[in-house]
MDTraj code that builds the backbone (N, CA, C; nanometers):
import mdtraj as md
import numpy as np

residues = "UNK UNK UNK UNK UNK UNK UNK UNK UNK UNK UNK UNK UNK UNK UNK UNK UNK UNK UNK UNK UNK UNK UNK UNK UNK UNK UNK UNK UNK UNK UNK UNK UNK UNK UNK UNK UNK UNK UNK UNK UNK UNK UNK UNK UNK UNK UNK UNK UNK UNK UNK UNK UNK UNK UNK UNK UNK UNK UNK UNK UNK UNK UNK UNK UNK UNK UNK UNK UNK UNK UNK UNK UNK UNK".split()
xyz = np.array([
    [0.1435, 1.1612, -0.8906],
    [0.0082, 1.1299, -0.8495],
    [0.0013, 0.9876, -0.7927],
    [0.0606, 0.9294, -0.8612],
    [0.0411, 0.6982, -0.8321],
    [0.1582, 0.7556, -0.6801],
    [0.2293, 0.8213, -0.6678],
    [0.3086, 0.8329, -0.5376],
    [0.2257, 0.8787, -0.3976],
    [0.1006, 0.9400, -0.4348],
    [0.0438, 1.0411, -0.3061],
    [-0.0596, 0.8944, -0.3015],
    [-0.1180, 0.8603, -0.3786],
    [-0.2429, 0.7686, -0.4060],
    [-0.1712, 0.6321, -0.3023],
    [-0.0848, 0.5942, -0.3422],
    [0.0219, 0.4883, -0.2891],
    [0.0148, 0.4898, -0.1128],
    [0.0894, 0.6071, -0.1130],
    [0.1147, 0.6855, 0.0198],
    [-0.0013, 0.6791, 0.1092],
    [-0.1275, 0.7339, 0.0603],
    [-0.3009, 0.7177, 0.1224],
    [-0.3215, 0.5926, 0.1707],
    [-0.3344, 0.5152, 0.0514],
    [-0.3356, 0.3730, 0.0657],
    [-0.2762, 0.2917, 0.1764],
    [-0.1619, 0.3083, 0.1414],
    [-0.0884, 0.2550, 0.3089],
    [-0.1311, 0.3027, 0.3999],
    [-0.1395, 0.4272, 0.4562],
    [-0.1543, 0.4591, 0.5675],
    [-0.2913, 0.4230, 0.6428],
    [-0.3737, 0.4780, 0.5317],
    [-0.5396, 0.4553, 0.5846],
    [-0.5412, 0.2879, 0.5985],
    [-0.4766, 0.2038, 0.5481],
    [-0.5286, 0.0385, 0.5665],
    [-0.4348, -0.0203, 0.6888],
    [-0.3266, 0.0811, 0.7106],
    [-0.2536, 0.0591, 0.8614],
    [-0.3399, 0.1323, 0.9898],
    [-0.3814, 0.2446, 0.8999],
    [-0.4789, 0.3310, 1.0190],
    [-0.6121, 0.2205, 1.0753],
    [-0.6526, 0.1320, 0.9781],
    [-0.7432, 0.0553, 1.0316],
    [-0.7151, -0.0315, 1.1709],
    [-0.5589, -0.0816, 1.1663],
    [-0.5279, -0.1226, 1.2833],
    [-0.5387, -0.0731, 1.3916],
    [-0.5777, 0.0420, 1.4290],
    [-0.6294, 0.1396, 1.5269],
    [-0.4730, 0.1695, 1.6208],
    [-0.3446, 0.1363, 1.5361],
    [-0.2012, 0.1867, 1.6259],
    [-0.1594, 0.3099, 1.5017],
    [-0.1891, 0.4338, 1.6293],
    [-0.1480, 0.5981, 1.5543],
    [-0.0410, 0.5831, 1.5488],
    [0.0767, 0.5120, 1.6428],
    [0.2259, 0.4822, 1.6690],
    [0.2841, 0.4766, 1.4955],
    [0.1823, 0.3647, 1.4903],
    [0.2443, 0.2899, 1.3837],
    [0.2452, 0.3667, 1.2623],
    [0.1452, 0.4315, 1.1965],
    [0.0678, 0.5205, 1.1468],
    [0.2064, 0.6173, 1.1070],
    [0.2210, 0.7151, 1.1896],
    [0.3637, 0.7696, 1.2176],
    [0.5082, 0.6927, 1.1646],
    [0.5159, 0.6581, 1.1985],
    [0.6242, 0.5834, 1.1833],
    [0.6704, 0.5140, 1.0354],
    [0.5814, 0.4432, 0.9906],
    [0.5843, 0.3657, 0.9131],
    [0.5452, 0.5364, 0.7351],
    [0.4778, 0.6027, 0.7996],
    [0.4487, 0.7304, 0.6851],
    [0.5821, 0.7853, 0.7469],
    [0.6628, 0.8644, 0.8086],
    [0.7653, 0.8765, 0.8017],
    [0.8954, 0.7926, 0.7186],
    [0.8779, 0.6605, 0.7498],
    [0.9598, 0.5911, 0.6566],
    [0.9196, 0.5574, 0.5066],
    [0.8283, 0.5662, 0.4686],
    [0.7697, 0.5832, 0.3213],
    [0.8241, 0.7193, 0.2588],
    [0.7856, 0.8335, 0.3405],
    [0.8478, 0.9411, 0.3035],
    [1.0080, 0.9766, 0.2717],
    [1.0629, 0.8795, 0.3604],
    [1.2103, 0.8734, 0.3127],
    [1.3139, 0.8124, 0.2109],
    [1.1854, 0.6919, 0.2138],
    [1.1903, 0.6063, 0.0960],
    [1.1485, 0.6052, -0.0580],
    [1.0338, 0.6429, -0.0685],
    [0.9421, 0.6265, -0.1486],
    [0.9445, 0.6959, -0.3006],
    [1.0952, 0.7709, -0.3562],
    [1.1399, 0.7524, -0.4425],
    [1.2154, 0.6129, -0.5015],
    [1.3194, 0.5723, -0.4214],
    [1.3409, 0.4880, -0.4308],
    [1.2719, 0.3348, -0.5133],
    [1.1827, 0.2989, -0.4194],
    [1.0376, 0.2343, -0.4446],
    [1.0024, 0.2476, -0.6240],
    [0.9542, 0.3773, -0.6353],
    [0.8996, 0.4135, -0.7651],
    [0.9877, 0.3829, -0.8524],
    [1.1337, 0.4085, -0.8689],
    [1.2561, 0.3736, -0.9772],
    [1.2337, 0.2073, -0.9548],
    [1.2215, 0.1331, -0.8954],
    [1.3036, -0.0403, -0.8946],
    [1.1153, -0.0353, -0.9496],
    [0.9821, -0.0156, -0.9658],
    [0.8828, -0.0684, -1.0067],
    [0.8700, -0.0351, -1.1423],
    [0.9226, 0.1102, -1.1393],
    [0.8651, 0.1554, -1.3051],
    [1.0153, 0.0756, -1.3759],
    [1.0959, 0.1029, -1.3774],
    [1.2340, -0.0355, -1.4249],
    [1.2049, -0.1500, -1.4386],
    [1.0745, -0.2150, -1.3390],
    [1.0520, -0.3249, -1.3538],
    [0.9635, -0.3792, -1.4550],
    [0.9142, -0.2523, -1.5200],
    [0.7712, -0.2683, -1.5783],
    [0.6746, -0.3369, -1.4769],
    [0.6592, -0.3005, -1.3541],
    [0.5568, -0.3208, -1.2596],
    [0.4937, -0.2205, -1.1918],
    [0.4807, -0.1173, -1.2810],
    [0.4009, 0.0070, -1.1807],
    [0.2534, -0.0349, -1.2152],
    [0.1975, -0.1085, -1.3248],
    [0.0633, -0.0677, -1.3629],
    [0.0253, -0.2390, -1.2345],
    [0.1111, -0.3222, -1.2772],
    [0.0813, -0.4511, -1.1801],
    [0.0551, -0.4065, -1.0419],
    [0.1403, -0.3101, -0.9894],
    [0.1761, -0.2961, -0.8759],
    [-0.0011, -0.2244, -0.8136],
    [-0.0179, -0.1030, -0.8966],
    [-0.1358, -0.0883, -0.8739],
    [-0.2555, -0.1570, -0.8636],
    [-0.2958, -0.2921, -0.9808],
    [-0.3958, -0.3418, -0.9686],
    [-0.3933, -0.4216, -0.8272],
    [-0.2912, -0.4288, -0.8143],
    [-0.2888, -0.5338, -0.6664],
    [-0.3224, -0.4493, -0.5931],
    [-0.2977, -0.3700, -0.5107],
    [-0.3871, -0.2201, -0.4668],
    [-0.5453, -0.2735, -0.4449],
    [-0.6025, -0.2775, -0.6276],
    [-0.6906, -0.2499, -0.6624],
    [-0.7864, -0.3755, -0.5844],
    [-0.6844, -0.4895, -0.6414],
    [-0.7414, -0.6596, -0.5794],
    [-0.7623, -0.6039, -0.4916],
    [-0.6522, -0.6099, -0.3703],
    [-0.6122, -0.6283, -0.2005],
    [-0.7793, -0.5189, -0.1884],
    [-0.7999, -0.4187, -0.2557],
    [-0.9329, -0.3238, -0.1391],
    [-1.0792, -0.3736, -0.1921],
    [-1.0911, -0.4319, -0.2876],
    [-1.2136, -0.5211, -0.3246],
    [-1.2082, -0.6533, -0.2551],
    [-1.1138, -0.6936, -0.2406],
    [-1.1157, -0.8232, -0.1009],
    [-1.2021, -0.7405, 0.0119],
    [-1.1521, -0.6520, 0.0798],
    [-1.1278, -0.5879, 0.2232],
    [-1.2476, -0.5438, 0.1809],
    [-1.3003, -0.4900, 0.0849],
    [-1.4767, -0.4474, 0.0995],
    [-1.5433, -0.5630, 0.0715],
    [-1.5361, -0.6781, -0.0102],
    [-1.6497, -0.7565, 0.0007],
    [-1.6179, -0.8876, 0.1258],
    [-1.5469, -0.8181, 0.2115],
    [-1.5216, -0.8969, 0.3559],
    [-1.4892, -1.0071, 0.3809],
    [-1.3721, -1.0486, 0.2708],
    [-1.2878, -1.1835, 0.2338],
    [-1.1394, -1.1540, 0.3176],
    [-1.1519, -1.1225, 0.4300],
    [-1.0512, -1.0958, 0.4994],
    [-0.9041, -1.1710, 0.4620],
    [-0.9278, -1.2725, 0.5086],
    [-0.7905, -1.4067, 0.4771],
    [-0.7434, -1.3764, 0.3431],
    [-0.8372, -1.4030, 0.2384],
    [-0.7599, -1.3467, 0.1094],
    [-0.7012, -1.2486, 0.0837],
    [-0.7532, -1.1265, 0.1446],
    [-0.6869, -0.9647, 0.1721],
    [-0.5588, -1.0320, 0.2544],
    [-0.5659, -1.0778, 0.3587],
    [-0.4598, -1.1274, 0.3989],
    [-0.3465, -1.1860, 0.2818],
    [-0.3683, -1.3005, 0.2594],
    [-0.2463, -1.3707, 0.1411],
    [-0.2274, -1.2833, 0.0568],
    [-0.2843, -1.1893, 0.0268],
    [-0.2778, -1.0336, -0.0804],
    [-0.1813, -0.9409, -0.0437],
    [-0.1582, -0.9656, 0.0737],
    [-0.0259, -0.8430, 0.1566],
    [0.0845, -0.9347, 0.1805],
    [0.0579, -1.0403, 0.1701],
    [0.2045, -1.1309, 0.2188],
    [0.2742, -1.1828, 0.0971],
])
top = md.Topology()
chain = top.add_chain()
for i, resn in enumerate(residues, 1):
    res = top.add_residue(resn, chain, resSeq=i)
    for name in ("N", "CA", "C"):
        top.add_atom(name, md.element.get_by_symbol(name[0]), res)
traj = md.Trajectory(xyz[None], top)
């Protein structure tokens, strides 16, 4: 479930960039990856961290603190 939710997430906040190219591309390579990913976070004891940042980064992006959403992805 935290894998499909994950997966959404990315795409729809790349889809905002308005490049379908990218969109493609970048969900193709998640898909190839994205076991991977899940073993090195839950090992890390960072799956529940990993999410709240998620959680931060889209309460930035709705209360329209752009720049901080920004330093939130970098």
């Amino acid at each position: 479930k935290y894998l499909e939710a994950d997966h959404r997430f990315h795409l729809e906040l790349l889809a905002l960039a308005g490049n379908h190219r990218l969109v493609e591309v970048v969900a193709d390579l998640r898909k190839r990856s994205r076991l991977f990913g899940l073993g090195s976070l839950d090992e890390a004891g960072r799956l529940v961290a990993s999410a709240q940042e998620h959680v931060d980064l889209l309460d930035l992006m709705v209360a329209g603190r752009g720049r901080e959403a920004e330093g939130c992805m970098r």
